[in-house]
C-alpha positions as CSV (number, residue, x, y, z in Angstrom):
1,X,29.1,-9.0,-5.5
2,X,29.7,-12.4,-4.1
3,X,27.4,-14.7,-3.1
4,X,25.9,-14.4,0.8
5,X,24.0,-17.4,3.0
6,X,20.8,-17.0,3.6
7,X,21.1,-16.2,7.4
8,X,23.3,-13.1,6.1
9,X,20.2,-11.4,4.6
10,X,18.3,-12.5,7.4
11,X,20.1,-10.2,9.6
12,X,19.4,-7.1,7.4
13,X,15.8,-5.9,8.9
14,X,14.0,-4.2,5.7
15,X,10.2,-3.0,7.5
16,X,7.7,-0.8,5.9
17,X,6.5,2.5,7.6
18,X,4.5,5.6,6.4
19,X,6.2,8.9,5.8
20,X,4.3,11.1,8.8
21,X,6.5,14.4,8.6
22,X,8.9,15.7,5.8
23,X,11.0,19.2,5.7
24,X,13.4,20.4,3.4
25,X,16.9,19.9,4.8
26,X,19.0,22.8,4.2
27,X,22.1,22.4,6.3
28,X,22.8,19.2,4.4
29,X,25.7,19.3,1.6
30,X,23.4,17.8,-0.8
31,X,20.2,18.4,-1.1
32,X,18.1,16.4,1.3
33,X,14.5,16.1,2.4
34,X,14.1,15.1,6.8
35,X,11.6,12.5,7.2
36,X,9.9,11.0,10.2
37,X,8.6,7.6,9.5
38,X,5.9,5.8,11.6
39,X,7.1,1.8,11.8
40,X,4.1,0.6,14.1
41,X,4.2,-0.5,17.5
42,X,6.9,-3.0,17.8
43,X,9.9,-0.2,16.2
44,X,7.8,3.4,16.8
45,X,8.9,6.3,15.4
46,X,12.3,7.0,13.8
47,X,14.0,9.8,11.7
48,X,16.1,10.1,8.5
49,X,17.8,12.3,5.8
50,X,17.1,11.1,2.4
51,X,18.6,12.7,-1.1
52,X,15.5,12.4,-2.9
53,X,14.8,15.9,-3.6
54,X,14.8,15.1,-7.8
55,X,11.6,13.3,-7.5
56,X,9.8,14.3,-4.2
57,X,8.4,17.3,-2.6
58,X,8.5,17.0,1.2
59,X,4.7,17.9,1.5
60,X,3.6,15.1,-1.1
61,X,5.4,12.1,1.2
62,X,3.5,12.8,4.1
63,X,1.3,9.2,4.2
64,X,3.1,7.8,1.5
65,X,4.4,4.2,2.6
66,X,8.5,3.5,1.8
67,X,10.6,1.0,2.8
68,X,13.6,1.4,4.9
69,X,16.6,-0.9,6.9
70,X,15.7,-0.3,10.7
71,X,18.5,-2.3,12.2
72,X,21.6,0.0,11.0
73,X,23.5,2.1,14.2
74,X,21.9,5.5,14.1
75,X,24.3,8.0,12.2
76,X,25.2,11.5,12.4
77,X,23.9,13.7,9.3
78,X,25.0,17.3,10.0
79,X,23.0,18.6,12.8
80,X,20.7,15.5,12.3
81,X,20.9,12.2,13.7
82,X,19.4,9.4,11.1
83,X,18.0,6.3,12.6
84,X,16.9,4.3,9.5
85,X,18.7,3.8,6.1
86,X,15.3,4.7,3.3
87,X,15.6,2.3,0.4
88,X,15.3,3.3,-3.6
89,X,16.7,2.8,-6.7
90,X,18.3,5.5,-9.5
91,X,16.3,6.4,-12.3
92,X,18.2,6.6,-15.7
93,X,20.0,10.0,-14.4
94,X,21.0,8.6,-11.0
95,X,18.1,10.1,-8.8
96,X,16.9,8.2,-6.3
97,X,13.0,6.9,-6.5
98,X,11.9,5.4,-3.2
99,X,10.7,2.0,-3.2
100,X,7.2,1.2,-1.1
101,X,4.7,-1.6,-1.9
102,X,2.5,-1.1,-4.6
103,X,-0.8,-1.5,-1.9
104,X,-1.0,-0.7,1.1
105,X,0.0,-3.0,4.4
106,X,0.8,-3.0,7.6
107,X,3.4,-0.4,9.5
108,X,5.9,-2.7,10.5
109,X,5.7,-5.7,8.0
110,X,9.1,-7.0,7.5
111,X,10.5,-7.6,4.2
112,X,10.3,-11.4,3.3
């Protein structure tokens, strides 16, 4: 990848929020898990579809912080409508682990 300014990755908003619903996603074409994620007061509430199903259980992400991009235009998933893009990185197989901060902070807190 090339190089970007500095005002480029300024314009990509990375917040933390904590995981306060998860279900299973069937109707997706891969496997998917629906989360809601609480950003704080300034963003609220917003909703996702994540393929993380190698490494999570919906029922164990409930309070779990993650990170996510809030400022993406919301997209259509199936029957779902996913507001925030959920950040992780692929283990040595290709699945997905989430990223989060290793203590916990504020809903909200933008990524510096």
């Amino acid at each position: 990848m090339g190089e970007i300014a500095f005002d480029d990755f300024m314009k990509v908003d990375v917040r933390v929020g904590t995981v306060i619903r998860a279900e299973p996603f069937p109707e997706a074409r891969t496997p998917a898990i629906k989360l809601w994620i609480d950003f704080g007061g300034e963003i609220g509430e917003r909703k996702t579809s994540a393929q993380i199903t190698v490494h999570y259980e919906p029922e164990a992400l409930v309070g779990r912080q993650v990170m996510a991009v809030v400022n993406f235009p919301p997209r259509q998933i199936g029957p779902f409508m996913s507001e925030v893009l959920v950040l992780g990185l692929p283990d040595e197989t290709g699945a997905i682990v989430l990223l989060s901060p290793d203590q916990p902070v504020p809903d909200g807190g933008r990524m510096h």
